[in-house]
C-alpha positions as CSV (number, residue, x, y, z in Angstrom):
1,X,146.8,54.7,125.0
2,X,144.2,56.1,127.0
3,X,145.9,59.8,126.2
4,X,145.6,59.2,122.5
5,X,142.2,58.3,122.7
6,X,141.1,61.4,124.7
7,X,143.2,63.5,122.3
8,X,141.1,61.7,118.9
9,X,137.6,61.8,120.8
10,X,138.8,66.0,121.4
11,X,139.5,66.1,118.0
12,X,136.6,64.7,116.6
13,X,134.3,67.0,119.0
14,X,136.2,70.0,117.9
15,X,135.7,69.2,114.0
16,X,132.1,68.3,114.5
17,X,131.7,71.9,116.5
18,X,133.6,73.3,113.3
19,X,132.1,72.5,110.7
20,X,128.2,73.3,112.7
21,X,129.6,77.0,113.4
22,X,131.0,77.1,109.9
23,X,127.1,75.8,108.8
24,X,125.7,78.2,110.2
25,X,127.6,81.6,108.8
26,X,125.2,82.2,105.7
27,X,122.1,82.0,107.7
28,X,119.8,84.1,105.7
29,X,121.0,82.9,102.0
30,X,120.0,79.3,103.1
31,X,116.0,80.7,104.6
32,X,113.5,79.0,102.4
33,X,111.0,81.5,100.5
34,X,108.4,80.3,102.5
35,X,110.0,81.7,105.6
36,X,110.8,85.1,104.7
37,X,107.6,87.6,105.1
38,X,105.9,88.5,101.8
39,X,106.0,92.0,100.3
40,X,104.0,94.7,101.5
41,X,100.5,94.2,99.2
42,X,99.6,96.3,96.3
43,X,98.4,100.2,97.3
44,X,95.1,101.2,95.4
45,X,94.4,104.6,95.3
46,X,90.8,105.9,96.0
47,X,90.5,106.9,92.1
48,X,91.7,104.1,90.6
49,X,89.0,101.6,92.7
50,X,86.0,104.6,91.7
51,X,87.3,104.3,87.6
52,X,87.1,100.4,87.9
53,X,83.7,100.1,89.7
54,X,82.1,102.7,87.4
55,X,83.7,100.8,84.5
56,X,81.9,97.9,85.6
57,X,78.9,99.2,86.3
58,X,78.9,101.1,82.8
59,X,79.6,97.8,81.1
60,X,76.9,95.7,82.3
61,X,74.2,95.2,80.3
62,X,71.9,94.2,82.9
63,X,72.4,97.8,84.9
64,X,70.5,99.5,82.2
65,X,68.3,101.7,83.6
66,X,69.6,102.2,87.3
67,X,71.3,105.5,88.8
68,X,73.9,104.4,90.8
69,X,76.3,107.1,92.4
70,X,79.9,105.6,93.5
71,X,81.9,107.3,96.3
72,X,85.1,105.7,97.7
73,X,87.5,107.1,100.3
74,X,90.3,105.1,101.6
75,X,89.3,102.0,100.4
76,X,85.6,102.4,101.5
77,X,82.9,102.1,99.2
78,X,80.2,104.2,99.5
79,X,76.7,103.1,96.8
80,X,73.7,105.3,96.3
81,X,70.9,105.6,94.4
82,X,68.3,103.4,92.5
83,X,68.0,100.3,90.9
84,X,64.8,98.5,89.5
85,X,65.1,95.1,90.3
86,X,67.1,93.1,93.0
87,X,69.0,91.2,90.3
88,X,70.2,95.0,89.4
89,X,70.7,95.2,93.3
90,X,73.1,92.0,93.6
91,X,75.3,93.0,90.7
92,X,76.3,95.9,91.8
93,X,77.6,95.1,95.2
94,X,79.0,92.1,93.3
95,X,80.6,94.5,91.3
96,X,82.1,96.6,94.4
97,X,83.5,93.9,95.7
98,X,85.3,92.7,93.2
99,X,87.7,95.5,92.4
100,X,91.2,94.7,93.9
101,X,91.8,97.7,97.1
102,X,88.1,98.0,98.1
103,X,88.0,97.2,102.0
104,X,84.5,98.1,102.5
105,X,81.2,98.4,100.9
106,X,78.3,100.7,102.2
107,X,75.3,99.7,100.2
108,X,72.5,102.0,100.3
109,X,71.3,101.7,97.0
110,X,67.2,101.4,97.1
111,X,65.1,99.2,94.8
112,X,62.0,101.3,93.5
């Protein structure tokens, strides 16, 4: 009796172990999103950032009147020139740093 009970007891540790190992095959199909890394972010190029800060610049009424020069390499924004007011000042670094890419903003724009 004792025998037969050893034998079921094996049994039932060998299916348990079975169907783990079997649970365990198609690891990465059954990795939640949240676990895999995220893609590589988006590359800006130095040109694209320049086109969409000088198109924001251009655009806003309330820059009227400043000479702003716009310089980026690698990400880094580079901002000289004049503005007349510190209102004019603000918005342009607001400007900068809302462009998707820019790492870095230099502002040496001077109020006259």
């Amino acid at each position: 009796m004792q025998t037969c009970y050893k034998r079921f007891i094996l049994s039932l540790v060998l299916l348990t172990t079975l169907f783990m190992l079997t649970g365990c095959e198609n690891y990465a199909e059954k990795t939640h999103k949240s676990w895999v890394p995220p893609p590589s972010a988006p590359v800006y190029d130095d040109s694209t950032i320049y086109a969409r800060i000088m198109a924001a610049i251009q655009s806003d009424p309330t820059l009227q009147g400043s000479n702003i020069e716009v310089k980026v390499t690698e990400g880094n924004v580079s901002l000289t020139g004049f503005v007349i007011n510190e209102d004019q000042l603000t918005r342009v670094n607001m400007h900068s740093w809302i462009i998707d890419g820019v790492k870095k903003v230099d502002n040496q724009i001077v109020k006259k």
